[in-house]
DSSP file (Angstrom, degrees, kcal/mol; ACC not computed):
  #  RESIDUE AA STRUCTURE BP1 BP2  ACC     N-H-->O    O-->H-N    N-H-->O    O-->H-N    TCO  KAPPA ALPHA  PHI   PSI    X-CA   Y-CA   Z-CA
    1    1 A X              0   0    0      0, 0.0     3,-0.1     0, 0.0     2,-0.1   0.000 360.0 360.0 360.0 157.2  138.3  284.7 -111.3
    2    2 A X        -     0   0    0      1,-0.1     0, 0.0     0, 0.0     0, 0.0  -0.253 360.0-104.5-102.0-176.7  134.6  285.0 -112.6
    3    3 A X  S >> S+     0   0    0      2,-0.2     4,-3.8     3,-0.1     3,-0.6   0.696 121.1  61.3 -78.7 -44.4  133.6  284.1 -115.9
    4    4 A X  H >> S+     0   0    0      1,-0.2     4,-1.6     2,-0.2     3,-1.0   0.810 112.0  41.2 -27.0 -75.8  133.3  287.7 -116.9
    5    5 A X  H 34 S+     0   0    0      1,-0.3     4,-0.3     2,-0.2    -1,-0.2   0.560 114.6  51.1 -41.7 -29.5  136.9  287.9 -116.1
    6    6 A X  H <> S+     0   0    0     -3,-0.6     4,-2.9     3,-0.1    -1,-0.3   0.850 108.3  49.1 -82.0 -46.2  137.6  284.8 -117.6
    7    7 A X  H <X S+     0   0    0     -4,-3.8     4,-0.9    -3,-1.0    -2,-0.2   0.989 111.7  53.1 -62.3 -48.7  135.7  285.6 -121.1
    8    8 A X  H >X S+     0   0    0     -4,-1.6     4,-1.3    -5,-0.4     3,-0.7   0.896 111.1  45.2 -60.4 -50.0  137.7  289.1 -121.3
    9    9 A X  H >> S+     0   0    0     -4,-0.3     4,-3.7    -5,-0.3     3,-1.1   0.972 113.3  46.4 -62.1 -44.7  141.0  287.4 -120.9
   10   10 A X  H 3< S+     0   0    0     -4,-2.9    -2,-0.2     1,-0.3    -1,-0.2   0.613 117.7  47.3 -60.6 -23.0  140.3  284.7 -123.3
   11   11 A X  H << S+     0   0    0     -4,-0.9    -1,-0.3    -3,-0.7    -2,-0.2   0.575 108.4  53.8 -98.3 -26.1  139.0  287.5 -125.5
   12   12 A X  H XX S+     0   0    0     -4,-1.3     3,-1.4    -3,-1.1     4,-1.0   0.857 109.8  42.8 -89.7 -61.7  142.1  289.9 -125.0
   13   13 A X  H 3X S+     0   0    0     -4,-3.7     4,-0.8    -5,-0.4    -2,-0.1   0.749 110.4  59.7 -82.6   6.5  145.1  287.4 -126.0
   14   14 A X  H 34 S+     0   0    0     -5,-0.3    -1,-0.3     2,-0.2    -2,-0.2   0.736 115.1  35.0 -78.3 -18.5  142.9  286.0 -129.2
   15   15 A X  H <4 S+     0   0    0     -3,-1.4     3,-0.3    -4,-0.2    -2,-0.2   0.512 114.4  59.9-120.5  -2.1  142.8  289.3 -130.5
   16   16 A X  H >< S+     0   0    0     -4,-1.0     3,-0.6     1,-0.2    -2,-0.2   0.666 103.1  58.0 -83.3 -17.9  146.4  289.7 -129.0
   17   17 A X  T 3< S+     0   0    0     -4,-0.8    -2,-0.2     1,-0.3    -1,-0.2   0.240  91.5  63.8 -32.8 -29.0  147.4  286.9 -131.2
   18   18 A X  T 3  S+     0   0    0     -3,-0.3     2,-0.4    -4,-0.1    -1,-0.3  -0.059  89.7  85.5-111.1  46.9  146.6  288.3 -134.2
   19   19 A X  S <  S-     0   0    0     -3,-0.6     2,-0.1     2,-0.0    -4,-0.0  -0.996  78.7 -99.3-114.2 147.3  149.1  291.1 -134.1
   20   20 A X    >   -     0   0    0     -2,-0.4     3,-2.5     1,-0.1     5,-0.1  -0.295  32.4-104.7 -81.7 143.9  152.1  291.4 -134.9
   21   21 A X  T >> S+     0   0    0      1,-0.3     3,-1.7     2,-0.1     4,-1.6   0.578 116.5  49.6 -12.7 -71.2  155.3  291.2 -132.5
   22   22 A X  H 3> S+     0   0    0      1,-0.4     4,-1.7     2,-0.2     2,-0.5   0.843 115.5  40.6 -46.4 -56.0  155.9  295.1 -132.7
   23   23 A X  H <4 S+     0   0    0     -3,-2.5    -1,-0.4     2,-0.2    -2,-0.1  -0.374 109.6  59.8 -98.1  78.0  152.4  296.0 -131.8
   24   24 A X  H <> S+     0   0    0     -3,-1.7     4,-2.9    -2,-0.5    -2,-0.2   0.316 108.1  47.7-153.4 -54.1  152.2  293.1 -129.2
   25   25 A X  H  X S+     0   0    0     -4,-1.6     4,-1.1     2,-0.2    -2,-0.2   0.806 106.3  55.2 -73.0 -38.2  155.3  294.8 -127.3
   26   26 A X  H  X S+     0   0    0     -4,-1.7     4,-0.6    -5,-0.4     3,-0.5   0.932 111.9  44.9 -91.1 -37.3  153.5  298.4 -127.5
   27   27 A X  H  > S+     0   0    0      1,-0.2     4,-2.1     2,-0.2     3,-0.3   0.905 115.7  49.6 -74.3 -22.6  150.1  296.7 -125.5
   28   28 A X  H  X S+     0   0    0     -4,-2.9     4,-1.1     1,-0.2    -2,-0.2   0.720 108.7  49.2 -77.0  -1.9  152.4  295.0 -123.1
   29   29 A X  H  X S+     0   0    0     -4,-1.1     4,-0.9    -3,-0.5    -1,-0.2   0.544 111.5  46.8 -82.6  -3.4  153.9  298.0 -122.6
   30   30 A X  H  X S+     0   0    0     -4,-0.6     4,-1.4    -3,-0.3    -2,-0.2   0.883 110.9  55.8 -89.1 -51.6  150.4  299.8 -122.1
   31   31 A X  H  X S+     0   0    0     -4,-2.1     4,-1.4     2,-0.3     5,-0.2   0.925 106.9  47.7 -55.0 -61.7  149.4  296.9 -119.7
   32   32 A X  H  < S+     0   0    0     -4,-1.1    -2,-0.2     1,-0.3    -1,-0.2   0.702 110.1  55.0 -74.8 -22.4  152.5  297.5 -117.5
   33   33 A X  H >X S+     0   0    0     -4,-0.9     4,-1.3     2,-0.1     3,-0.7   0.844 109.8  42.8 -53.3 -44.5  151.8  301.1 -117.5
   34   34 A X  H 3X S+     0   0    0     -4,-1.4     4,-1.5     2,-0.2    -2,-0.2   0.628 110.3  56.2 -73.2 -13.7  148.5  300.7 -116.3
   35   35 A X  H 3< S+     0   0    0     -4,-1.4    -1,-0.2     2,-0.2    -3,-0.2   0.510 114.6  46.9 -87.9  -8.9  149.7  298.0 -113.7
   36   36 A X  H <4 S+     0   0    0     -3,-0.7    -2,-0.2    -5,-0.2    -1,-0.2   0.799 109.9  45.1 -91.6 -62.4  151.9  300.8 -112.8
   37   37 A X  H  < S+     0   0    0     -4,-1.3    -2,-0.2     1,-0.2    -3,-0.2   0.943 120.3  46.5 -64.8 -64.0  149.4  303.9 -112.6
   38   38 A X  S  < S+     0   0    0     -4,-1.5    -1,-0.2    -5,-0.1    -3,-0.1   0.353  81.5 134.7-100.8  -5.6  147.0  301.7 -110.7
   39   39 A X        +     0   0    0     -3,-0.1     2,-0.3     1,-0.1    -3,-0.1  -0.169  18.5 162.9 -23.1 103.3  149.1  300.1 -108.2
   40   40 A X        -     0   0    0     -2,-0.1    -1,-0.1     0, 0.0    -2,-0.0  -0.756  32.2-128.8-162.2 117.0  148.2  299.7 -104.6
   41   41 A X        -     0   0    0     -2,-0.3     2,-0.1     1,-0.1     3,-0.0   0.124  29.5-104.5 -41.0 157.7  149.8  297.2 -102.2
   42   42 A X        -     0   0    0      1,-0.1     2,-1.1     0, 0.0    -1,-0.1  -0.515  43.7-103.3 -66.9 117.0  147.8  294.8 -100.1
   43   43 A X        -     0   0    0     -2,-0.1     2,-1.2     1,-0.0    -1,-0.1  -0.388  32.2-147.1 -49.2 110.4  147.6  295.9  -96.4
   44   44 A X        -     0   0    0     -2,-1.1     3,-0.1     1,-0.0    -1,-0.0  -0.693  21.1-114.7 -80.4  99.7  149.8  293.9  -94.3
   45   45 A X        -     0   0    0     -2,-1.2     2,-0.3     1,-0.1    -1,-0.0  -0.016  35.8-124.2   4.4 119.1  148.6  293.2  -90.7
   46   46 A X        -     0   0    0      1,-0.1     2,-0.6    -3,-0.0    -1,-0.1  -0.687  29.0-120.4 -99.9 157.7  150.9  294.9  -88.8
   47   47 A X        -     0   0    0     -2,-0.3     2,-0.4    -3,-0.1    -1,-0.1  -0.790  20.5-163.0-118.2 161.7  152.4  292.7  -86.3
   48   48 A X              0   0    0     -2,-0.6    -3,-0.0     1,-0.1    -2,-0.0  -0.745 360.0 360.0-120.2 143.1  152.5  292.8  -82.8
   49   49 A X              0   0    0     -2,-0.4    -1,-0.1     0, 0.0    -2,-0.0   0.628 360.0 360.0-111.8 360.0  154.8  290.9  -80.7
């Protein structure tokens, strides 16, 4: 992970922290939609025998 990537997370759940439960559930539900939308498996190697 970079520091970019590092600052943004660190920066995401402090300001996820200050909200309350209700809207806490509605960005993890936002997150796991987008984790969703944006999905695409790893190639696997095919293997050869």
């Amino acid at each position: 992970m970079t520091a970019q990537a590092v600052d943004i997370t660190s920066e995401l759940i402090a300001k996820l922290q200050t909200l309350a439960p209700e809207q806490q559930q509605q960005v993890l539900d936002f997150v796991e939609f987008l984790a969703q939308k944006y999905y695409q498996p790893e190639q696997m190697p095919e293997k050869r025998y």
